[in-house]
ROFILUM-76893 format. One record per residue (C-alpha): residue in three letters; x, y, z; residue number from 1. Coordinates in Angstrom, 3 decimals. Layout:
BEGIN
 type     east    north       up seq
  ALA        X        Y        Z NUM
...
END
This chain:
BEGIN
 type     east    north       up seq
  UNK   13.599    8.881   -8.966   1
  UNK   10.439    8.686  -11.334   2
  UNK    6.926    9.387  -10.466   3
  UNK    5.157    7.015  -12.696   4
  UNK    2.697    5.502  -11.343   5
  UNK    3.115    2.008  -13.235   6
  UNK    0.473   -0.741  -12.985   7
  UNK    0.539   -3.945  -11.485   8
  UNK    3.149   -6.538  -12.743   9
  UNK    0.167   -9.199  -13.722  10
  UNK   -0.472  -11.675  -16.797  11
  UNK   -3.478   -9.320  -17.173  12
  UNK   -1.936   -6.514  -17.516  13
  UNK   -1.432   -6.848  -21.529  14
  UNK   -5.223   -7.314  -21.940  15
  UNK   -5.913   -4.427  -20.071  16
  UNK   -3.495   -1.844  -22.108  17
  UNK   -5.235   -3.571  -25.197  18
  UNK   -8.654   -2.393  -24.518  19
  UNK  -10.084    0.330  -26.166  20
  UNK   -9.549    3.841  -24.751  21
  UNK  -12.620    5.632  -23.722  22
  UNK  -13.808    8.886  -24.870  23
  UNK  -11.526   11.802  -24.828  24
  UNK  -11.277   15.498  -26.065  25
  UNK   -9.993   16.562  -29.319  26
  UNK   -6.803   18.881  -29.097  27
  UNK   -4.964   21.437  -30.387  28
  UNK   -2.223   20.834  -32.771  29
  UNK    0.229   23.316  -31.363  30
  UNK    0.806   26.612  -29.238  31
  UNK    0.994   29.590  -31.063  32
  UNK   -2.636   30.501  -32.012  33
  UNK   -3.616   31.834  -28.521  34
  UNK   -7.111   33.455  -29.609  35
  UNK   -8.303   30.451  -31.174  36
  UNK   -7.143   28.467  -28.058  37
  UNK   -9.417   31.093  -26.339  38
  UNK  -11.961   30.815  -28.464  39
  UNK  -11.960   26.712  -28.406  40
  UNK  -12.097   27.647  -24.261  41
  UNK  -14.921   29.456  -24.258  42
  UNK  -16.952   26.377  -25.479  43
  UNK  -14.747   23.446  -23.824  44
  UNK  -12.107   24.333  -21.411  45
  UNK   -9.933   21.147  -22.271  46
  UNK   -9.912   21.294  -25.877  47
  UNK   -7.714   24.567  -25.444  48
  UNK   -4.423   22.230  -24.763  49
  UNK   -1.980   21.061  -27.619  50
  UNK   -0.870   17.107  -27.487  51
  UNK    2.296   18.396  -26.150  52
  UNK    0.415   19.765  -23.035  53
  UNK    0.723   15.798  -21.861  54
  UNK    3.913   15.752  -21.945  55
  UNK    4.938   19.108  -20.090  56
  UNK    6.249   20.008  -16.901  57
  UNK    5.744   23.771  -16.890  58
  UNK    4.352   26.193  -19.837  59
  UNK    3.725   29.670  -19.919  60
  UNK    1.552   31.830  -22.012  61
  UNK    1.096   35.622  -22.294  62
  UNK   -2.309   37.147  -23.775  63
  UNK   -2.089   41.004  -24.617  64
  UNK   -1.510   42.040  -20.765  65
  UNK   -2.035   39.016  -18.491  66
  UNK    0.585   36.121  -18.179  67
  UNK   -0.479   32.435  -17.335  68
  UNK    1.733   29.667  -15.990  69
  UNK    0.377   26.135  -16.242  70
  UNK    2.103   23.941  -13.204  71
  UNK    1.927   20.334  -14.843  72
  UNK    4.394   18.436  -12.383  73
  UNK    3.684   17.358   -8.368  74
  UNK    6.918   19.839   -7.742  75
  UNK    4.964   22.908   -9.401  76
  UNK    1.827   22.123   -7.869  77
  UNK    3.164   21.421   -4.157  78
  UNK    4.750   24.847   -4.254  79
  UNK    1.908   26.836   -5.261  80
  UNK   -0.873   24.412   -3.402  81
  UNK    1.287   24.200   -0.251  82
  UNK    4.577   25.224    0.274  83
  UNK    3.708   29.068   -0.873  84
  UNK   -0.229   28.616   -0.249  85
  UNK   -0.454   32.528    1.220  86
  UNK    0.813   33.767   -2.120  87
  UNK   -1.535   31.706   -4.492  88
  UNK   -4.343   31.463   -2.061  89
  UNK   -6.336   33.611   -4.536  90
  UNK   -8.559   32.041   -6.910  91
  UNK   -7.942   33.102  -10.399  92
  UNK  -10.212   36.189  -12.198  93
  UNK  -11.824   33.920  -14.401  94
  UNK  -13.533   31.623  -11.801  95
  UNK  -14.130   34.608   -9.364  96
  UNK  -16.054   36.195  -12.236  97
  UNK  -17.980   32.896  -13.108  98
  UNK  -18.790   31.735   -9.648  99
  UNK  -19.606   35.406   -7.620 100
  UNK  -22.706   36.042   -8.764 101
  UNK  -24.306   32.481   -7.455 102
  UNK  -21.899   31.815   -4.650 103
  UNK  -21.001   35.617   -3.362 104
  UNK  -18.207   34.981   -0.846 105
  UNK  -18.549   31.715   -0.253 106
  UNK  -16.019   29.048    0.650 107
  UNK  -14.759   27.901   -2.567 108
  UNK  -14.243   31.420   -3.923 109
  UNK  -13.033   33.415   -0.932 110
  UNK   -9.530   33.502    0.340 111
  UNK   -7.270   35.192    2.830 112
  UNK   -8.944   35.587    7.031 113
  UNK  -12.543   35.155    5.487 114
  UNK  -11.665   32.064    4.063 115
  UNK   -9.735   30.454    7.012 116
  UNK  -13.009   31.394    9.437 117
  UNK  -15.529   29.610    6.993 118
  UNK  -13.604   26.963    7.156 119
  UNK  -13.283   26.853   10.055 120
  UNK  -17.396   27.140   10.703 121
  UNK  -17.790   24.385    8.180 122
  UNK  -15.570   21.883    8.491 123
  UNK  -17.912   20.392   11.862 124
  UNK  -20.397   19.407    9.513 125
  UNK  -18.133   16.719    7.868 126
  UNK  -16.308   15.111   10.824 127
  UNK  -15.801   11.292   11.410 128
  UNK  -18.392   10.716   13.904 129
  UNK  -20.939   12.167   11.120 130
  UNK  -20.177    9.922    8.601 131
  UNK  -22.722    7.028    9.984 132
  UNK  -25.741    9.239    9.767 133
  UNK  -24.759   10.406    6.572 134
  UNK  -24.416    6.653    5.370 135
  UNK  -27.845    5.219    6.002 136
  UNK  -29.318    8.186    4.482 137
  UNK  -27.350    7.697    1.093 138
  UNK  -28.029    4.135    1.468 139
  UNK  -31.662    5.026    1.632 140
  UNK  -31.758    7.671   -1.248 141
  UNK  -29.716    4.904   -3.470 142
  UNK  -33.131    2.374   -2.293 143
  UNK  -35.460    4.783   -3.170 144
  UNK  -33.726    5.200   -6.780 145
  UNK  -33.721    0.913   -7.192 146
  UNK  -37.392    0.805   -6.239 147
  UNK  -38.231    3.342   -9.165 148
  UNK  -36.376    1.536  -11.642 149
  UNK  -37.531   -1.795  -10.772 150
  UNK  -41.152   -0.438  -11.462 151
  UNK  -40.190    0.415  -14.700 152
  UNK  -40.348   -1.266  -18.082 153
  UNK  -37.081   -3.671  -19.138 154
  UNK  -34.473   -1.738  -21.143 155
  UNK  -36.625    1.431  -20.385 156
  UNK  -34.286    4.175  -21.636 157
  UNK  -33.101    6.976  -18.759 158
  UNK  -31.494    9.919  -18.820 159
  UNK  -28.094    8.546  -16.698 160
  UNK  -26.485   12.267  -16.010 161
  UNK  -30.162   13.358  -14.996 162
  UNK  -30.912   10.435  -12.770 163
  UNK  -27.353   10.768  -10.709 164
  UNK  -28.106   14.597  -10.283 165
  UNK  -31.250   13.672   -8.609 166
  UNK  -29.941   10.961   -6.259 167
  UNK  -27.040   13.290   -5.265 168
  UNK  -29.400   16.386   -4.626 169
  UNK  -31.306   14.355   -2.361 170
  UNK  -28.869   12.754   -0.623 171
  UNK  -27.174   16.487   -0.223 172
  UNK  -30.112   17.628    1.064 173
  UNK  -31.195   15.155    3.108 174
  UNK  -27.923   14.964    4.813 175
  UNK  -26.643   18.456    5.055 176
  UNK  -29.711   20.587    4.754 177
  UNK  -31.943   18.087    6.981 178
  UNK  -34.995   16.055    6.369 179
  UNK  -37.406   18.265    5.716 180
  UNK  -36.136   19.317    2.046 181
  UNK  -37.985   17.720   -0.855 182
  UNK  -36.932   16.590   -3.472 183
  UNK  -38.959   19.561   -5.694 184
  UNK  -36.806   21.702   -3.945 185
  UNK  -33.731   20.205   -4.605 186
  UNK  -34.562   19.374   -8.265 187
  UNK  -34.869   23.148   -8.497 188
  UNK  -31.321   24.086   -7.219 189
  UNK  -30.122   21.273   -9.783 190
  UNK  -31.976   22.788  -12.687 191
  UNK  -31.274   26.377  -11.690 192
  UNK  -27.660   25.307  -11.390 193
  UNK  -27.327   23.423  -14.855 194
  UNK  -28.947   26.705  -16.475 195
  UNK  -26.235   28.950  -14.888 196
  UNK  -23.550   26.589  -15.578 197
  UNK  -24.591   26.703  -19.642 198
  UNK  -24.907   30.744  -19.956 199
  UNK  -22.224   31.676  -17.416 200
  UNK  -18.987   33.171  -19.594 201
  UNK  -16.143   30.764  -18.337 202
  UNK  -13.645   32.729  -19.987 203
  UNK  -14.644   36.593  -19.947 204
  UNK  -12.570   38.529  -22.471 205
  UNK  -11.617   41.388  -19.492 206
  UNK  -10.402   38.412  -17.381 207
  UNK   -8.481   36.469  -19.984 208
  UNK   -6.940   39.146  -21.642 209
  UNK   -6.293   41.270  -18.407 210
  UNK   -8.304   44.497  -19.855 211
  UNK  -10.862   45.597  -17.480 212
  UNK  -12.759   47.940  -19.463 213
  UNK  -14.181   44.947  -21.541 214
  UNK  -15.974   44.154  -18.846 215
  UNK  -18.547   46.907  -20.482 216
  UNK  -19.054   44.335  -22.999 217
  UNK  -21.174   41.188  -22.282 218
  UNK  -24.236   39.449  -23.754 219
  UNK  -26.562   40.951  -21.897 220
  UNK  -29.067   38.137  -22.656 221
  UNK  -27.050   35.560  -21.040 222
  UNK  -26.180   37.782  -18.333 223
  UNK  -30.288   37.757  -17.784 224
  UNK  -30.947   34.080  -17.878 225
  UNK  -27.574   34.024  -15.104 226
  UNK  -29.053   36.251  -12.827 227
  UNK  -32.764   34.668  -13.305 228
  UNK  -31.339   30.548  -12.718 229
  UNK  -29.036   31.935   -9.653 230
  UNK  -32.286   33.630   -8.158 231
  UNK  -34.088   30.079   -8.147 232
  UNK  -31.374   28.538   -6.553 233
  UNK  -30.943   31.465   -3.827 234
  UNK  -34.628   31.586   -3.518 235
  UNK  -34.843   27.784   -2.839 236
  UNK  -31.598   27.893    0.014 237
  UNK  -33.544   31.197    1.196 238
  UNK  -36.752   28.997    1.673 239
  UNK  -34.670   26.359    3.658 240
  UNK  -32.941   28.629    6.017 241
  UNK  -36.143   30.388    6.819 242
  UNK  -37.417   26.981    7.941 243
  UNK  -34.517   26.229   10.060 244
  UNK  -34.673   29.888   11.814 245
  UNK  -38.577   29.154   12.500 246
  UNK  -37.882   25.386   14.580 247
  UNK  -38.201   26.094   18.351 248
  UNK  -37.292   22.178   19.265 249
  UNK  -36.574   18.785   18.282 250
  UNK  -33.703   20.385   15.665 251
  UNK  -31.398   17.736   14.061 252
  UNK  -28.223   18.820   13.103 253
  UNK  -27.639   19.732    9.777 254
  UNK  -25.217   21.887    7.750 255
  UNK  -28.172   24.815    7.990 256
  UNK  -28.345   24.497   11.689 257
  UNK  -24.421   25.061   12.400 258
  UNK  -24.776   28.080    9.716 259
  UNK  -28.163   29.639   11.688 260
  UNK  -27.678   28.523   15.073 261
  UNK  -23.387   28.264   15.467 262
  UNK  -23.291   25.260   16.638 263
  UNK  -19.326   23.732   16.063 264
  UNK  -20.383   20.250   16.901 265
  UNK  -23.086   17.683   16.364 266
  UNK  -24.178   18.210   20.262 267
  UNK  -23.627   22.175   20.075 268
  UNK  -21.228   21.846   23.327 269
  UNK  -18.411   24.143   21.627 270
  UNK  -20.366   27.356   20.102 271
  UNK  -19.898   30.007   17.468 272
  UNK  -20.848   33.251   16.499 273
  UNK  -23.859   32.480   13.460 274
  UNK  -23.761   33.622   10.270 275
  UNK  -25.702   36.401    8.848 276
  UNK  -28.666   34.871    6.791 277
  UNK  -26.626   35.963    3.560 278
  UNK  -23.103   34.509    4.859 279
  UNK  -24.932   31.272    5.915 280
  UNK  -26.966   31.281    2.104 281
  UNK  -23.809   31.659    0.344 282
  UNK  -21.979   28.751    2.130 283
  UNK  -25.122   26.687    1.739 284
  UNK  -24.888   26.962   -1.948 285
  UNK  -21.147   26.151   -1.816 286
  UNK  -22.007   22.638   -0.166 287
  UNK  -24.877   21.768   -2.006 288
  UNK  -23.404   22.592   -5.511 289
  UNK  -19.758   20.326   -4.244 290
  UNK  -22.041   17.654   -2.760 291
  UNK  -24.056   17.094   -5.397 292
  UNK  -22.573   18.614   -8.707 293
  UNK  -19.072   17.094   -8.571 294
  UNK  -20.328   13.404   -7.139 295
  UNK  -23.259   13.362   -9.993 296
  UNK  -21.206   13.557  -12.774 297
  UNK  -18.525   11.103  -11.120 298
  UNK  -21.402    8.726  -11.001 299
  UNK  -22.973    9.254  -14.449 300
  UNK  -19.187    8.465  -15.975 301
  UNK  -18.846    5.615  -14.155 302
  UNK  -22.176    3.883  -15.768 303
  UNK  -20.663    5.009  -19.210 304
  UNK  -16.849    3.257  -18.408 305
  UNK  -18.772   -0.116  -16.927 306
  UNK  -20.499    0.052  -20.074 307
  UNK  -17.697    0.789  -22.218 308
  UNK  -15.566   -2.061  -20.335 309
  UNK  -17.230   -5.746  -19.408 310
  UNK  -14.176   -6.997  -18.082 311
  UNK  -14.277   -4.726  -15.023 312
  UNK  -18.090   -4.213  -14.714 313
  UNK  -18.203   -8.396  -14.463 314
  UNK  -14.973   -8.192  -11.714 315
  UNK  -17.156   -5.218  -10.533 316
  UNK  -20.157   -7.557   -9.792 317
  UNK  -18.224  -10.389   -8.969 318
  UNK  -17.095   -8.225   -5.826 319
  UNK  -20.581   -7.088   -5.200 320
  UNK  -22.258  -10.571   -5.309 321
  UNK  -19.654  -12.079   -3.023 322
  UNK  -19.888   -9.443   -0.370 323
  UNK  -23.260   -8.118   -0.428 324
  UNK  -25.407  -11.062   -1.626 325
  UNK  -27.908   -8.811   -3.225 326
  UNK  -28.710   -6.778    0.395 327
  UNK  -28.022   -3.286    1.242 328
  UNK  -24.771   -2.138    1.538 329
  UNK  -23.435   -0.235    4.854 330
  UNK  -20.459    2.194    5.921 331
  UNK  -19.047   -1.424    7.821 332
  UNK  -19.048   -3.067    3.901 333
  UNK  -17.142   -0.245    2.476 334
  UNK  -13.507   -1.602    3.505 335
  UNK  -14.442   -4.880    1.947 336
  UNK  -15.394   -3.173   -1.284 337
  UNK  -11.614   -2.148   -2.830 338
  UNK  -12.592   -2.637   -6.252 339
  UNK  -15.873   -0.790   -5.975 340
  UNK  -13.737    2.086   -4.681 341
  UNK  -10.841    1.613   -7.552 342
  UNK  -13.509    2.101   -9.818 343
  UNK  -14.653    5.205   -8.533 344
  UNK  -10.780    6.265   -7.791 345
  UNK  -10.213    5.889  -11.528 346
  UNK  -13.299    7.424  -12.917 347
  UNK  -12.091   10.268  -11.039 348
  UNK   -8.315   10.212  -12.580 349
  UNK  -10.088    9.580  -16.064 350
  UNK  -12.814   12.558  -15.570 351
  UNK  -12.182   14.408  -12.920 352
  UNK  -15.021   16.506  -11.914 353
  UNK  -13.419   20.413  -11.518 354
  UNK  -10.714   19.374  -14.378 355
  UNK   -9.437   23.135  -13.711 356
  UNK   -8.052   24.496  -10.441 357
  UNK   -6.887   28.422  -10.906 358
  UNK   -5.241   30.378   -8.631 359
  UNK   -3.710   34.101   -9.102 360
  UNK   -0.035   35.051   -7.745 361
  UNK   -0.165   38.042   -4.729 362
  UNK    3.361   39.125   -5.164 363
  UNK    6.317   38.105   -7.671 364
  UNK    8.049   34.415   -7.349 365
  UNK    9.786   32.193   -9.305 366
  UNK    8.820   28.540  -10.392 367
  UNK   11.094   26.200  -11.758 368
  UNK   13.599   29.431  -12.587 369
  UNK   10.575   30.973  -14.323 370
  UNK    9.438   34.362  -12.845 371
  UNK    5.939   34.950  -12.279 372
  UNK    4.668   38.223  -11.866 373
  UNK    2.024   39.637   -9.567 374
  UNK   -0.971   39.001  -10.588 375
  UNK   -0.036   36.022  -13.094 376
  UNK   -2.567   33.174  -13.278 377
  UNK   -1.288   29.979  -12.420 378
  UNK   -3.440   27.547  -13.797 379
  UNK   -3.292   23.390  -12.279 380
  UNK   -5.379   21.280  -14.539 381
  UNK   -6.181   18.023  -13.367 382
  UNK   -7.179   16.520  -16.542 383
  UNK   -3.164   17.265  -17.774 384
  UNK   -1.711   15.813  -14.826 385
  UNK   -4.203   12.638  -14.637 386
  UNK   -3.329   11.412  -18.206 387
  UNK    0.252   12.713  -18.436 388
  UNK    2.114   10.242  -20.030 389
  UNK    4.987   10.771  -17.748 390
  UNK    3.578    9.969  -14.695 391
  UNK    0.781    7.405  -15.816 392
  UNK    0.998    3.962  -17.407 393
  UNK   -1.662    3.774  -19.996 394
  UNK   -2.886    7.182  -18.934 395
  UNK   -5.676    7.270  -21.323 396
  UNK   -6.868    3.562  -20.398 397
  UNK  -10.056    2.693  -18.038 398
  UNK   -7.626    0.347  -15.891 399
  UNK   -9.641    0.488  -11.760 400
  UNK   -6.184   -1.901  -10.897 401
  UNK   -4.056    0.567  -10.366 402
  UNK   -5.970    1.792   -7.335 403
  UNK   -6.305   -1.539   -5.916 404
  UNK   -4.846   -2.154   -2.546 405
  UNK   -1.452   -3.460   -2.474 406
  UNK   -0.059   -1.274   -4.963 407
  UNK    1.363    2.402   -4.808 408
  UNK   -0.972    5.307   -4.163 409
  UNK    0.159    8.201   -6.553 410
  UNK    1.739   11.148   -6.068 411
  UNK   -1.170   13.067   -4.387 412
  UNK    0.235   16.133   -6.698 413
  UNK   -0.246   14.275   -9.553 414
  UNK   -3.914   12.969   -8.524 415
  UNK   -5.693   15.584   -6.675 416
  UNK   -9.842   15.076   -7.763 417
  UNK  -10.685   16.475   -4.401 418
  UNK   -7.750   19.226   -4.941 419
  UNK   -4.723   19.030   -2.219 420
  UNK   -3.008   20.843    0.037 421
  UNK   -4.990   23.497    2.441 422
  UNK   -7.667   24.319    0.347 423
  UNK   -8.423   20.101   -0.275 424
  UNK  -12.206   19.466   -0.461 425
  UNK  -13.993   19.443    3.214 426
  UNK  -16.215   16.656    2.088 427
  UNK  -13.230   14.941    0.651 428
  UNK  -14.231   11.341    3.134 429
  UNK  -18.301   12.613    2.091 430
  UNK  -17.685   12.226   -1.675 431
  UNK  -15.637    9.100   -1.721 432
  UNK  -17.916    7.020    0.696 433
  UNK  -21.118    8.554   -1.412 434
  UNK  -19.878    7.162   -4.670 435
  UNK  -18.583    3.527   -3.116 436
  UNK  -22.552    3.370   -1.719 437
  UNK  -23.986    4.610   -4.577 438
  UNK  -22.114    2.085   -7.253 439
  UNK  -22.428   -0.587   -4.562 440
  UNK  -26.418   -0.521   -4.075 441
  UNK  -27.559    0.192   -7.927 442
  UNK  -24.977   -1.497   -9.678 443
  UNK  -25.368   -4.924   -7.779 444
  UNK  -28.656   -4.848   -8.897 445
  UNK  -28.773   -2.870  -12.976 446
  UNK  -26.958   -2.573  -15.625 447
  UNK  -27.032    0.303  -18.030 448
  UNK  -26.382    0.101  -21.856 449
  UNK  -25.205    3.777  -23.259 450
  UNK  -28.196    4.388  -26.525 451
  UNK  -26.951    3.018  -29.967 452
  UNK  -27.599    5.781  -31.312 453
  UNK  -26.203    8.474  -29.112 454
  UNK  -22.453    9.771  -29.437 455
  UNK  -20.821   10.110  -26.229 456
  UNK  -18.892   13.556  -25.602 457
  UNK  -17.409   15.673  -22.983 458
  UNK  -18.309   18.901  -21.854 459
  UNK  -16.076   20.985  -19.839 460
  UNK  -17.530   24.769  -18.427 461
  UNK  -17.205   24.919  -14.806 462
  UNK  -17.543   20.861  -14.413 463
  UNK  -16.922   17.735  -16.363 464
  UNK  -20.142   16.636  -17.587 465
  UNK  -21.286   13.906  -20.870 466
  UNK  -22.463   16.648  -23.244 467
  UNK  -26.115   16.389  -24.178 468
  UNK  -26.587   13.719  -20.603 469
  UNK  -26.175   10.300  -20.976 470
  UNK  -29.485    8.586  -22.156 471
  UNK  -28.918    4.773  -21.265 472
  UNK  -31.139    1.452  -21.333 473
  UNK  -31.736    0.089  -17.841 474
  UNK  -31.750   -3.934  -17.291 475
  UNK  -32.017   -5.878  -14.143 476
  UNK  -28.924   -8.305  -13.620 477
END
């Protein structure tokens, strides 16, 4: 039985598979030179993997003391994201080291009992009945963002990467944090967070190599501007949960008021124990920096591929002219927007925005027939298994069809942008209907032409991100 998820018999599809690819990473030749690998990690974590690495099921490395095992098929990743979840439940050194110091024990790095009762606290704040509310405010933020760049100059030039990271903080905070956060507030999160992601060490020497005592050695000038951009961001959640503490009335909910107050519902009817104000600052930053990080650069890569590709960004419009007729869209249009929501579905498979899941093995096991010792990292990349060549037609093509309805949903252990199995993203529903909204109200109404002059790259630390941003010229349709 194959796994490939083939696209749709159609005349079309020959044009499609004819189109030019759109802008991938150079790789390695081979295995064998593990410290250059390394090295090429440090600066891009997806330029470490050989051509062959697209073809793989399993691989295994070993550097000096610490073993690695790469799951690159849905059977590898099932066992270790599922069906043996309590022994891989651990996320891997590497990320612990780069993701501690701004997010302490919050959700996305702890594991075991803590991390089964923060989920548990936060998973309220993105249930069904929520997902109205949060609509009309991103269809407001998305308004907000038209107006601006209908007062500016034709073919005025924008910073794409920028101008998504702003939308998404204030939609994030305006939906999970509450009204009252402004948007200087939540520009300085997004700064402090872009300076943290560019000095943090991604692939620490102690970590990769499994020798502790080289944790002695570390630029201690990057370690300074790490600890001085994580302070602005804790200094700005700080600031918001002080403001939530000092409301006597009138509270709406928001993420900050199930973290203060306990509330486990949008009425407060079932209640919890509250956090402590450093518990509840931790877990703010978790679901700011997933709300807004992730979606953001999602966004920004979706202005480059309608660029890139006419065909789709006319069938794109086509779909948003007939159903919208140039108004506002709602949460009610979203069903009727399928190939808004392929497009989004496929930005996702082509750059999907944590391209590296790590987890690190609790006791010995065996995958495949291969042992894995305790402690092994077991590393699930995303990027592999979205463009492997056995389990994708065209894997390297911008092709929205293949998510269209109708056809075969892949493997969800082959496409897993919001991860899979226990540990799947909360805001999973969030995400999806943020980027359908967002596409749907600013795309219906601009284009965006990616600079002659500028080059565009990928950059892969702890997300996927256009290296340098994405400067683009803005025209009304």
């Amino acid at each position: 039985m194959t796994l490939m998820h083939t696209l749709p018999d159609l005349p079309e599809k020959a044009q499609w598979i004819d189109e030019p690819e759109p802008v991938k990473v150079s790789t390695q030749r081979n295995w064998g030179h593990y410290i250059w690998m390394v090295l090429a990690g440090r600066t891009n974590l997806l330029s470490m993997w050989p051509d062959s690495a697209y073809q793989m099921k399993i691989f295994t490395a070993r550097l000096l003391r610490q073993h690695y095992f790469v799951c690159n098929s849905p059977d590898t990743v099932r066992q270790v994201f599922l069906d043996q979840h309590d022994n891989y439940d651990q996320k891997g050194p590497q990320m612990r080291s780069a993701l501690e110091p701004l997010l302490g024990d919050g959700l996305f790095v702890s594991d075991g009992d803590l991390w089964k009762e923060r989920r548990a606290y936060c998973s309220p704040a993105f249930e069904n009945e929520l997902l109205p509310y949060y609509a009309n405010i991103m269809t407001e933020c998305c308004k907000e963002v038209s107006e601006r760049w209908s007062s500016l100059p034709p073919s005025t030039e924008v910073d794409m990467l920028n101008e998504m990271a702003r939308l998404t903080a204030r939609i994030i905070g305006r939906t999970v944090f509450g009204d009252e956060t402004s948007d200087e507030e939540a520009a300085q999160v997004v700064q402090g967070f872009s300076e943290y992601q560019h000095n943090i060490e991604q692939l620490g020497l102690a970590d990769t190599f499994g020798l502790p005592f080289l944790r002695k050695f570390t630029n201690p000038i990057k370690r300074y501007r790490c600890e001085t951009s994580g302070k602005r961001v804790h200094e700005v959640i700080d600031t918001i949960i002080a403001r939530q503490e000092a409301q006597t009335s009138s509270k709406k909910f928001s993420l900050i008021s199930l973290f203060v107050d306990g509330h486990k519902g949008r009425d407060g009817t079932v209640q919890g124990c509250p956090l402590s104000r450093l518990a509840a600052r931790n877990e703010a930053i978790v679901m700011f920096m997933a709300g807004h990080e992730t979606t953001a650069n999602v966004l920004a890569w979706t202005w480059y591929l309608l660029d890139h590709n006419p065909r789709v960004a006319a069938k794109l419009h086509a779909e948003l002219d007939s159903v919208l007729g140039g108004r506002t869209p709602t949460l009610d249009d979203v069903p009727n927007l399928p190939y808004t929501r392929a497009v989004f579905e496929e930005t996702m498979r082509l750059y999907p925005p944590v391209p590296l899941l790590s987890r690190q093995a609790r006791a010995e096991d065996q995958i495949r027939r291969r042992p894995i010792e305790k402690n092994s990292i077991i590393l699930v990349i995303p990027w592999l298994l979205h463009r492997h060549v056995d389990f994708w037609e065209a894997p390297n093509h911008f092709i929205p069809e293949r998510f269209l309805p109708g056809n075969p949903r892949p493997d969800k252990f082959i496409y897993l942008p919001f991860s899979v199995g226990r540990r799947v993203c909360l805001g999973m529903r969030f995400g999806l209907t943020e980027g359908i909204l967002c596409i749907a109200t600013l795309a219906q109404a601009f284009q965006a032409r990616v600079k002659p002059s500028h080059e565009v790259k990928i950059e892969c630390r702890l997300t996927l991100r256009p290296k340098g941003g994405l400067p683009m010229q803005l025209t009304r349709r």
